[in-house]
C-alpha positions as CSV (number, residue, x, y, z in Angstrom):
1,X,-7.8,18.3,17.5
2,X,-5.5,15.3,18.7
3,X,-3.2,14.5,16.4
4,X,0.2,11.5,16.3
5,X,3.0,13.3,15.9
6,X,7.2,13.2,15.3
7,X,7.5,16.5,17.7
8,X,10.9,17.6,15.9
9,X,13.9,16.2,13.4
10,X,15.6,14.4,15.9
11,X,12.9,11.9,16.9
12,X,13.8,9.0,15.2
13,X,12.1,6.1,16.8
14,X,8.2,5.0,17.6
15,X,8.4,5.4,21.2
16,X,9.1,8.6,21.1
17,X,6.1,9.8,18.9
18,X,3.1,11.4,20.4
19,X,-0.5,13.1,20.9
20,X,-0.8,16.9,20.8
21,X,-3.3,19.1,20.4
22,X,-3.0,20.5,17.0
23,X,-5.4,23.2,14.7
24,X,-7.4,21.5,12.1
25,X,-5.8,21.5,8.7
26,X,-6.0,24.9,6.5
27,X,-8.1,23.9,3.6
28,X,-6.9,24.8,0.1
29,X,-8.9,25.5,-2.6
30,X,-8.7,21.6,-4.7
31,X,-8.6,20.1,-1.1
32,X,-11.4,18.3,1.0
33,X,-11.4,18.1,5.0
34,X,-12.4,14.6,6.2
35,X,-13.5,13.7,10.0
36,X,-11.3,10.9,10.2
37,X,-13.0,7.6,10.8
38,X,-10.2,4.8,10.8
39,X,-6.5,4.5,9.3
40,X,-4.3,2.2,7.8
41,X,-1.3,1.7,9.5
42,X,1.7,0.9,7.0
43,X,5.9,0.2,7.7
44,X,6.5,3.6,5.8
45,X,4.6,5.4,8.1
46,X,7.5,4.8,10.5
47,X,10.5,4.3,8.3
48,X,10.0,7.8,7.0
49,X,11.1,9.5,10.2
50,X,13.8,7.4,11.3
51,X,16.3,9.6,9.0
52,X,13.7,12.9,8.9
53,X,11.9,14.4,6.0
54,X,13.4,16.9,4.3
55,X,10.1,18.5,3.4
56,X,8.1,18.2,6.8
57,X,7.7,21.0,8.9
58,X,7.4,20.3,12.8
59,X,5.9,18.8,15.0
60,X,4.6,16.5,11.8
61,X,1.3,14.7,11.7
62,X,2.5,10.8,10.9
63,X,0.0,8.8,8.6
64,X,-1.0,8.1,4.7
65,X,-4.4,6.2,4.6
66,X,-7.5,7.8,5.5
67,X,-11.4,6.8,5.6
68,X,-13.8,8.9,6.6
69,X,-16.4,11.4,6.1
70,X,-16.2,14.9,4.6
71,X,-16.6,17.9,6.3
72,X,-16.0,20.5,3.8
73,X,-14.3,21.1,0.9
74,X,-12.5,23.6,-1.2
75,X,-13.7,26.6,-3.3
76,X,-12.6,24.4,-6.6
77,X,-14.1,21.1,-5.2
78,X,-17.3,19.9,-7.4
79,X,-16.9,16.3,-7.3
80,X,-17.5,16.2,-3.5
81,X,-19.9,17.7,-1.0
82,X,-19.9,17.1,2.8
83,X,-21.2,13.9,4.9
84,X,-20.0,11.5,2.0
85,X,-17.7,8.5,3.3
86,X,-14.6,8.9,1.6
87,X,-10.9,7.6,1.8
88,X,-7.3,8.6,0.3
89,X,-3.9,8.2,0.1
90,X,-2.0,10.9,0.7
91,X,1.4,12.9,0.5
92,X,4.8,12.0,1.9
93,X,5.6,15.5,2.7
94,X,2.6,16.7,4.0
95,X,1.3,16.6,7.6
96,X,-0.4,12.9,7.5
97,X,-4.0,10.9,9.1
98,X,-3.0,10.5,12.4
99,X,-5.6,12.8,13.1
100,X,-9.5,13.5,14.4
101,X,-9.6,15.9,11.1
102,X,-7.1,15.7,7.9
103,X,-7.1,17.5,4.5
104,X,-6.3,15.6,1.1
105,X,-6.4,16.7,-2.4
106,X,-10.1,16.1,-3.8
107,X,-8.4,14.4,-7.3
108,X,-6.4,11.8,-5.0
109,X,-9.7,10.7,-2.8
110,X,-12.1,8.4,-3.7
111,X,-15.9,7.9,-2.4
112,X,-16.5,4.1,-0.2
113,X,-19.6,1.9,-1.7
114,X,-22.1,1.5,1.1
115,X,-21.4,-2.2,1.7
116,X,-17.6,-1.0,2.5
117,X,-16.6,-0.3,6.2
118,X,-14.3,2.2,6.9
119,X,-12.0,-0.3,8.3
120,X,-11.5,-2.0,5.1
121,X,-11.5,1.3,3.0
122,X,-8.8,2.5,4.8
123,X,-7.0,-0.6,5.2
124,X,-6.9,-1.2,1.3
125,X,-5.2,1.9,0.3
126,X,-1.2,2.3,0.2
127,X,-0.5,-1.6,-0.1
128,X,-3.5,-1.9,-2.2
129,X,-2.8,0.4,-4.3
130,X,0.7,-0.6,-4.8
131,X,-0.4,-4.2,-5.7
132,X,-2.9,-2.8,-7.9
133,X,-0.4,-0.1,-9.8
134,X,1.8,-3.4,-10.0
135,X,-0.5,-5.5,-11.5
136,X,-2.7,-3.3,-13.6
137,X,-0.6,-0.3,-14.2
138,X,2.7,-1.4,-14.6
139,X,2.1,-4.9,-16.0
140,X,1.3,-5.6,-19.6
141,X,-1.0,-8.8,-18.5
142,X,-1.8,-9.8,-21.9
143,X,1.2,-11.9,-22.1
144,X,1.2,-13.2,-18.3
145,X,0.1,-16.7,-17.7
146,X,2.8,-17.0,-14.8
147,X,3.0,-14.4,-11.6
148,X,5.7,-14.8,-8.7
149,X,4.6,-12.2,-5.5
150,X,7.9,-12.0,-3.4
151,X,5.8,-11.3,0.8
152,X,2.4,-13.2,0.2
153,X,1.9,-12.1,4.0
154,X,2.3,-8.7,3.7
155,X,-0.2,-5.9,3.1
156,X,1.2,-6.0,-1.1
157,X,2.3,-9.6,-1.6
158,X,-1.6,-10.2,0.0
159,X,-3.2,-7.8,-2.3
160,X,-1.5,-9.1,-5.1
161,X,-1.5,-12.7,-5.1
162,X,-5.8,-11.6,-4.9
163,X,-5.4,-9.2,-8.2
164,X,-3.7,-12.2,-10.2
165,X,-6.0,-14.7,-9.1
166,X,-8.7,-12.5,-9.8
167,X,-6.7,-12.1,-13.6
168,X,-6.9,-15.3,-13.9
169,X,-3.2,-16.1,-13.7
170,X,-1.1,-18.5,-12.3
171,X,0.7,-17.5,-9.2
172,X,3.4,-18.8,-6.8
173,X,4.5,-16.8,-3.5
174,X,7.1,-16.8,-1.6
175,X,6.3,-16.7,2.5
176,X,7.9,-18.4,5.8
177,X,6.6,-21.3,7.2
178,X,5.0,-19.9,9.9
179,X,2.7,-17.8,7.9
180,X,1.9,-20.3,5.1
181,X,-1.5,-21.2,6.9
182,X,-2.8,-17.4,6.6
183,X,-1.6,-17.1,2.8
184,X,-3.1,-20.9,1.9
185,X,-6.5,-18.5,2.2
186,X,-5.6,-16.5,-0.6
187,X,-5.3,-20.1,-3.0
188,X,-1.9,-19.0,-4.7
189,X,-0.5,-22.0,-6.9
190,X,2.2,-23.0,-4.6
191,X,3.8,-21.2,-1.8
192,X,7.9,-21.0,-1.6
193,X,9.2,-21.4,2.1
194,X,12.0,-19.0,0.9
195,X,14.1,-19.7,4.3
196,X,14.3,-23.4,3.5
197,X,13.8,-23.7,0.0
198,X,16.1,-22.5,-2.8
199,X,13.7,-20.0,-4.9
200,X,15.1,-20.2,-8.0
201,X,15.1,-23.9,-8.0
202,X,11.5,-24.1,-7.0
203,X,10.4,-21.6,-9.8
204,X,12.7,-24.1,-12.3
205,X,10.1,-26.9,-11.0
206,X,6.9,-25.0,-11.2
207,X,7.9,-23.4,-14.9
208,X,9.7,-26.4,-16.3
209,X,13.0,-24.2,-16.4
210,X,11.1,-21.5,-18.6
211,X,10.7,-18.9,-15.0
212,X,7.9,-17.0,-14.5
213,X,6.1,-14.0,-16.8
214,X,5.9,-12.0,-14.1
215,X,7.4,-11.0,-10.3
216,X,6.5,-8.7,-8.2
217,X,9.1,-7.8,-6.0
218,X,8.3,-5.6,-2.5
219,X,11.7,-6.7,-0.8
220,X,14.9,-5.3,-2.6
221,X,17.5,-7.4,-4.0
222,X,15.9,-7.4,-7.5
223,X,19.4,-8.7,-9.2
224,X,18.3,-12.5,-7.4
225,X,14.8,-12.3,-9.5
226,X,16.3,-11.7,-13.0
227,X,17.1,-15.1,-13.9
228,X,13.9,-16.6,-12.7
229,X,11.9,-14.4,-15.0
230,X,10.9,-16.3,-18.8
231,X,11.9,-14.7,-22.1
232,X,9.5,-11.3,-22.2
233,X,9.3,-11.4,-18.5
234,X,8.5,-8.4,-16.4
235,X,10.0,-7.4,-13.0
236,X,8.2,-4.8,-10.9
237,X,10.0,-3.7,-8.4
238,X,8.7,-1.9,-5.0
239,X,11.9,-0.9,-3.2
240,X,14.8,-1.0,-5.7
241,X,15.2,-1.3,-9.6
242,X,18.7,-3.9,-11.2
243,X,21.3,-1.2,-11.8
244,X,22.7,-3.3,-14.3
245,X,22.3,-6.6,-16.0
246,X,22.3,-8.5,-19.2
247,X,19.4,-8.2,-20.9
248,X,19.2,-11.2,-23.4
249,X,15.9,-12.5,-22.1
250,X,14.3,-9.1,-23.9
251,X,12.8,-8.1,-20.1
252,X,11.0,-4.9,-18.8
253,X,12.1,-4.1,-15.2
254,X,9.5,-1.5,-13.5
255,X,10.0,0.8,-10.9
256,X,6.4,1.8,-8.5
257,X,6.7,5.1,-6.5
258,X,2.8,5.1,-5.5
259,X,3.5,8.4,-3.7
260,X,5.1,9.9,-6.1
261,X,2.6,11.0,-8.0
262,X,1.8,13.2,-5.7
263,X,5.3,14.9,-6.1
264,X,5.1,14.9,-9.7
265,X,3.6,18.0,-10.6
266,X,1.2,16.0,-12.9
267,X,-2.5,16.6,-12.1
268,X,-3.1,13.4,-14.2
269,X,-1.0,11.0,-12.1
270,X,-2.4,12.5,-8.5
271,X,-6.4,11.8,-9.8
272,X,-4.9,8.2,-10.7
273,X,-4.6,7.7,-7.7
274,X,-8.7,8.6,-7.0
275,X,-9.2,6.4,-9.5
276,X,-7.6,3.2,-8.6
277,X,-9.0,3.8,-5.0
278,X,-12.6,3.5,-6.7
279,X,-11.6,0.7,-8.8
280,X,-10.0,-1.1,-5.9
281,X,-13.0,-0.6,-3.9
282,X,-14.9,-1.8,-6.2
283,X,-13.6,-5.2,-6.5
284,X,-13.8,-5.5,-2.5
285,X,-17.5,-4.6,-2.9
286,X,-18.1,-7.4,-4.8
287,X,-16.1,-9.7,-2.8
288,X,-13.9,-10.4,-5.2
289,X,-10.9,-9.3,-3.0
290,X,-10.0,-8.6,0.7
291,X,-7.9,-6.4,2.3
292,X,-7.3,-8.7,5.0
293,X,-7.7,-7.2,8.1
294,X,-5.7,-9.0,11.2
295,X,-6.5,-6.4,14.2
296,X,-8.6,-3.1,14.5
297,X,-6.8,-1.3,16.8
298,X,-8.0,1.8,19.3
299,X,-6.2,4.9,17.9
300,X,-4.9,5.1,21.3
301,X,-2.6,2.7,20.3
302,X,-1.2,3.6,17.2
303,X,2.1,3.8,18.2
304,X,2.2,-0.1,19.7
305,X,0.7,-1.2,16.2
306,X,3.7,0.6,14.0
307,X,5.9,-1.4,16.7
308,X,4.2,-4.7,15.7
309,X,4.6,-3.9,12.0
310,X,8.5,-2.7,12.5
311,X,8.7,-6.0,14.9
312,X,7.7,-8.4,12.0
313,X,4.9,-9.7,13.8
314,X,1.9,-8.8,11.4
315,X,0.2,-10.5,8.5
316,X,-2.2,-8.8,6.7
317,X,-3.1,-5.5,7.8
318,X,-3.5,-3.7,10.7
319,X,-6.1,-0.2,10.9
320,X,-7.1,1.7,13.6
321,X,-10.5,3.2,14.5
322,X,-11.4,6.7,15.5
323,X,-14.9,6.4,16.1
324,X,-16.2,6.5,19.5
């Protein structure tokens, strides 16, 4: 099978990835092999190689998000059976879906409703999920009436600011100027042009100097978002986690490792992960939210597309197809 490969530890950089023939994955006994039918393409997908994985063996298959359809599974697989569309996310350390054929763990993969494509299935996975662990996992939304989404372009900040509104919260987002037309689709509350407006001010006007409930936070520097949060706020944080601070406002800071549950050792925490895919794609069944799609690419031309991402020059989300 063709696969997208790093071909050894000291490729570091997308141009030097590339197609090789490789065997079709060995499947293990909780494991189901999927015909691969489209990918998402995400910025970990290349930032992982460019200082090696300590766990990958080589050449390594690059990739997380997978749709397709099953064509076998494992001798301890009852919940799936072959020719079912299904999608996943899937393990850092293991060889990825930048593949014609890929195996995931069953309890991680999640079956797509009819009216889904597998574009969208597999374009609503590892940014999905992480706005949906952020929002409904991590955040206690019972005392939320106010949301800020740092990214409202991005494949999270996107997802999010859709999961809030669909909460029925309040929610501001910060986003360039030049992308404010594409995020004005989404309906958040007010959108922050945080290259020429001061954030913290702007939140001070939109809260009446009380901040916000709730941040979501998918771009590091978490110290900056502390004072904006109200008493009882909640940061979630993506990327890093406050190492210290004062903490007279009585907050909750959150960190979100999607992936890690696969490294957990917890059986529990992997078929989450099944679970919020199903619940997820649910929701974008019934139209109530949108993975956002901005180009279907050939698979071809992976490689140009994780250049685009690493470039800056996507909003939304990009997938690329593998059927004929």
């Amino acid at each position: 099978m063709k696969a997208l490969v790093v071909p050894n530890k000291d490729i570091h950089t997308i141009k030097e990835v590339e197609w090789q023939e490789r065997p079709k994955p060995e499947l293990k006994a909780d494991e189901v092999l999927i015909k691969t039918m489209a990918v998402g393409l995400n910025p970990v997908d290349y930032k992982v190689f460019t200082s090696s994985h300590p766990n990958w063996q080589y050449p390594h298959t690059l990739g997380l998000d997978v749709a397709g359809i099953v064509e076998a599974v494992g001798a301890d697989v009852t919940d799936f059976h072959p020719n079912q569309r299904v999608c996943g996310h899937n393990n850092l350390a293991s060889d990825g879906a930048f593949a014609e054929y890929v195996s995931y763990p069953a309890a991680a993969v999640a079956l797509i409703p009819d009216s889904v494509s597998f574009e969208k299935a597999a374009a609503s996975l590892c940014a999905g999920l992480t706005a949906y662990q952020a929002i409904y996992r991590k955040s206690n939304l019972n005392d939320v009436k106010t949301v800020l989404i740092h990214a409202g372009a991005g494949g999270v900040g996107s997802m999010a600011i859709q999961l809030a509104k669909n909460a029925g919260k309040t929610v501001y987002t910060t986003v360039s100027k030049g992308k404010q037309d594409f995020v004005a689709k989404l309906a958040p509350d007010s959108q922050i042009d945080y290259r020429n407006e001061d954030v913290s001010s702007r939140i001070d006007q939109l809260t009446a100097g009380l901040g916000v409930d709730l941040i979501v936070n998918t771009i590091g520097h978490p110290e900056a978002d502390l004072p904006r949060l109200a008493y009882n706020g909640q940061l979630v944080c993506v990327l890093d986690t406050p190492k210290d601070f004062p903490n007279e406002k009585a907050l909750t800071i959150s960190d979100l490792d999607l992936g890690g549950a696969h490294r957990s050792g917890n059986p529990e925490k992997v078929a989450d992960l099944g679970r919020m895919a199903k619940e997820l794609l649910a929701l974008i069944a019934d139209n109530k939210v949108d993975p956002l799609i901005s180009k279907v690419l050939k698979r071809e031309d992976l490689a140009d597309g994780l250049d685009e991402i690493q470039s800056d020059q996507v909003v939304g989300k990009l997938v690329a197809t593998f059927q004929e």
